[in-house]
C-alpha positions as CSV (number, residue, x, y, z in Angstrom):
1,X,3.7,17.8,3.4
2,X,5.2,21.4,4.5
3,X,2.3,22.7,5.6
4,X,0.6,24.0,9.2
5,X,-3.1,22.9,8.8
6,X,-4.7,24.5,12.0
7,X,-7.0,21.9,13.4
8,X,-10.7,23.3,13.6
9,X,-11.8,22.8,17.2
10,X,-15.9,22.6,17.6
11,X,-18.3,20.6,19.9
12,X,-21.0,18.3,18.1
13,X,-23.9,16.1,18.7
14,X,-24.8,13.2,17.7
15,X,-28.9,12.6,17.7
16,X,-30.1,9.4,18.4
17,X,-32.3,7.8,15.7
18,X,-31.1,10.0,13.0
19,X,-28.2,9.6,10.6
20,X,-25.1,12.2,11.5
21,X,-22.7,13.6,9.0
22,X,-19.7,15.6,9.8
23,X,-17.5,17.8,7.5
24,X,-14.7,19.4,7.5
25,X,-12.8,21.7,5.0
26,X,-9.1,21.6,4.8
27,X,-7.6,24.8,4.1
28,X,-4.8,27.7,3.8
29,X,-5.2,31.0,3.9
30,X,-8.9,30.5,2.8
31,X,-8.1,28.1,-0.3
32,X,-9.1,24.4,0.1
33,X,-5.9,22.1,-0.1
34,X,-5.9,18.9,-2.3
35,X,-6.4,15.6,-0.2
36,X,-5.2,13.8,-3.2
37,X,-3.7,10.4,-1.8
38,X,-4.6,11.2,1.7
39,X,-6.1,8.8,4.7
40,X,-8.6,10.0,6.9
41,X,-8.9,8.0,10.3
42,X,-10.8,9.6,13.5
43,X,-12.5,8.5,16.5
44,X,-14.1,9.0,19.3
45,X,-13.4,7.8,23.3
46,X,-14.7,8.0,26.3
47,X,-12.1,10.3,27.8
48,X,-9.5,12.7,26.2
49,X,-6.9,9.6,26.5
50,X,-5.6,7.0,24.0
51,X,-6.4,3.9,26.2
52,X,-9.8,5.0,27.1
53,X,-12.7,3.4,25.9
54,X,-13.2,3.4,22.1
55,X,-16.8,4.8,21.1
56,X,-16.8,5.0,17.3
57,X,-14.0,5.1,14.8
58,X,-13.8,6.0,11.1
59,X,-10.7,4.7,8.6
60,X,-10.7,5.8,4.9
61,X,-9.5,2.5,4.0
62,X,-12.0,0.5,4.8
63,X,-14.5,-0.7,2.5
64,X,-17.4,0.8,4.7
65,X,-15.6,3.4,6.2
66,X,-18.4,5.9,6.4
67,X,-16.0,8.4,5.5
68,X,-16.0,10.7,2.5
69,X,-13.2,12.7,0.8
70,X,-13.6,15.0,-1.9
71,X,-9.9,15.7,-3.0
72,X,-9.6,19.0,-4.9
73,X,-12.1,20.5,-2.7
74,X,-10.3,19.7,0.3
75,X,-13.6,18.4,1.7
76,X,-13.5,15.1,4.1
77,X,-17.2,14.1,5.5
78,X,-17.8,11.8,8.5
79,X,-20.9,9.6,8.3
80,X,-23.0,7.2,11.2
81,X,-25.6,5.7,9.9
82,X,-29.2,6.1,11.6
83,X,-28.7,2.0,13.0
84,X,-25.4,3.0,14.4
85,X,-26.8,6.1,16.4
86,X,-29.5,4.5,17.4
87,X,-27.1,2.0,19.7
88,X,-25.5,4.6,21.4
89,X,-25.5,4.4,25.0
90,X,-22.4,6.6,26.1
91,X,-23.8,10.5,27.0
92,X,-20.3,12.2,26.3
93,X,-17.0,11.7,24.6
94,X,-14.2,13.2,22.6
95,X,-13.0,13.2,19.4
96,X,-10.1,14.0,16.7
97,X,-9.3,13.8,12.9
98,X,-5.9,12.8,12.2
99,X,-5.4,13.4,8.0
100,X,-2.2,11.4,6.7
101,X,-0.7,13.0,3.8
102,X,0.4,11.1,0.7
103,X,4.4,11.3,1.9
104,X,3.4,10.2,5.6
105,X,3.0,13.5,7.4
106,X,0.2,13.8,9.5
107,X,-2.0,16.4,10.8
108,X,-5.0,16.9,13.3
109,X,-8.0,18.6,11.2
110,X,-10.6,19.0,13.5
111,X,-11.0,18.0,17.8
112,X,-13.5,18.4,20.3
113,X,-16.4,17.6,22.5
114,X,-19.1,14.9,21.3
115,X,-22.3,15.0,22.7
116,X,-25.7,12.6,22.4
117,X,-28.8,13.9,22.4
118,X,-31.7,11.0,23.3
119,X,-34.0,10.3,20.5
120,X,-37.2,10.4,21.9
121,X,-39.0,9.7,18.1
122,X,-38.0,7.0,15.6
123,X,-39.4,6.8,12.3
């Protein structure tokens, strides 16, 4: 697709013992694009490096993926369930959102820091 997405660039954190959802809006000039046919993957490592440790990963085309894409809103949301979170036992990492386009392009959507936060309650 001929088209510059600018990857949004924030920190999040991921609470232990609660569920943690993610989104992010794919857009031009302020109007959401259509994902239609698109594949989500993202993940997150230990360090800002392909071969570092793997810490969680999300793939559209899985039947569990956890992930969430809501086409003609240009809407893709990232899901860990509570039980996931709840085994974290890494403090920091990175991640990114790599979007493939129906023709094959890719693009980066979103990047940054990941934090955990200890849960101290679990209900």
């Amino acid at each position: 697709m001929a088209l510059t997405v600018v990857a949004k660039v924030q920190k999040f954190s991921i609470r232990q013992n609660a569920t943690f959802s993610y989104t992010v809006l794919v857009q031009s000039e302020g109007q959401a694009i259509n994902l239609e046919d698109c594949i989500v993957k993202a993940q997150i490592r230990a360090k800002r490096s392909l071969t570092s440790k793997l810490l969680h990963s999300w793939d559209s085309t899985e039947d569990d993926s956890q992930v969430t894409i809501v086409e003609a809103e240009g809407k893709v949301t990232l899901k860990i369930p509570k039980s996931v979170c709840k085994t974290f036992d890494w403090a920091i990492g990175f991640y990114d959102v790599l979007l493939t386009w129906a023709d094959g392009e890719e693009s980066v959507i979103a990047s940054g820091d990941v934090e955990i936060i200890p849960g101290v309650t679990d209900i």
